[in-house]
C-alpha angles and dihedrals in degrees: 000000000000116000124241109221117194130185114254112245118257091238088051095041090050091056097048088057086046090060107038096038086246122162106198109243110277093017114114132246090084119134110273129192133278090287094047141108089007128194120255119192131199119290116285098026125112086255104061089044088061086081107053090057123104112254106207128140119265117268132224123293080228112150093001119161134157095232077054074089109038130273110305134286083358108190092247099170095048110236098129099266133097119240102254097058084043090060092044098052085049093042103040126068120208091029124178117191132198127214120278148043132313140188097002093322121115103197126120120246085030099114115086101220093191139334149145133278084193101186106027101224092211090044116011088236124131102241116194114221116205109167108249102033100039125173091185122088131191101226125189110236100223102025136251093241100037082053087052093049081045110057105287087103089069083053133115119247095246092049090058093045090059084040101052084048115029106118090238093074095043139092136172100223144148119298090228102058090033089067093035084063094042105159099343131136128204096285091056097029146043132158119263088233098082094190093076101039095101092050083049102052086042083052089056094044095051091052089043085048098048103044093035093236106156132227135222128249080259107051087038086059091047090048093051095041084056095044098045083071087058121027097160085060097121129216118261126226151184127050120135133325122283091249132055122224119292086251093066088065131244 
């Protein structure tokens, strides 16, 4: 006797699955790879900006140099100081300065003397600065040489020079985490203190965003696995122009 084999109803077929767990074969919701099924938060977050940016592979360290991006702590935005005591002055609390220039300023009042960093943002910790022996750095927050693999080598001189000084890629921190980082981004590198590391990450997307440097597949999943835990974190702005001051060259 031949079998009669009839379709199960859809409504039937829905509830089975219901029931079993089940994802009929070619329908979404199945696990993906690292890159996959990725997080999008509400307009104007860190989040959100992970996907405008440009994913490429690094490119090679090839011809890097610091002076590739001026002398350093230049006074960019021209108000006799030199970057570094402008970001210590930002940074520090209970600062005390000296006479005379700093940096490449030549104001008086620009050089920090001493100060706090009084909540350490890589490790939590309060860090004491005394000019001289410092344990505080001022880090980039995406590096020099991670923004030259990722697209700062195709710049013009006076690009890399806003970009090796502008406020939003700079933090005063502690010199031990600052070398433990080294170069990293945030595939290969995170801060101890947990509790920043969304406003860190935010803080890399925002340079990336702003200069248009890219990421790789790597550093864009990292980003994405920080933010998830935080998709409110907004996007910072501001800093410095994109471009530093004619006399700094072309």
């Amino acid at each position: 006797m031949r079998t009669l084999r009839t379709a199960l109803p859809a409504a039937a077929l829905a509830a089975a699955l219901a029931v079993t767990g089940c994802t009929p074969e070619g329908a979404g919701g199945g696990s993906g790879g690292s890159s996959g099924g990725q997080a999008s938060g509400p307009a104007g977050s860190a989040l959100a900006a992970v996907e405008a940016l440009t994913v490429k592979g690094r490119a090679p360290r090839t011809g890097y140099e610091r002076e590739a991006f001026g002398s350093a702590w230049a006074d960019t935005d021209e108000n006799g100081c030199g970057t570094r005591d402008d970001i210590l002055k930002r940074d520090l609390a209970d600062i005390r300065l000296r006479g005379g220039g700093g940096g490449g300023g030549g104001g008086a009042g620009c050089k920090v003397a001493a100060g706090t960093l009084t909540e350490d943002p890589y490790t939590g910790r309060r860090v004491e600065f005394v000019r001289g022996r410092s344990k505080v750095d001022i880090d980039h927050v995406v590096a020099l040489s991670d923004a030259w693999q990722k697209g700062a080598q195709k710049w013009q001189r006076r690009k890399r020079v806003a970009f090796a000084n502008d406020p939003l890629n700079l933090l005063a921190v502690d010199s031990s985490a600052n070398r433990r980082k080294s170069d990293g981004d945030t595939a290969t590198w995170l801060p101890g203190n947990k509790a920043y590391r969304c406003v860190y990450v935010a803080r890399q997307v925002s340079v990336k965003k702003k200069y248009e440097l890219w990421v790789t597949g790597a550093e864009r999943d990292a980003m994405r696995r920080v933010l998830s835990r935080c998709p409110d974190e907004r996007l910072p702005s501001g800093g410095g122009p994109t471009e530093a001051p004619a006399r700094f060259g072309r």
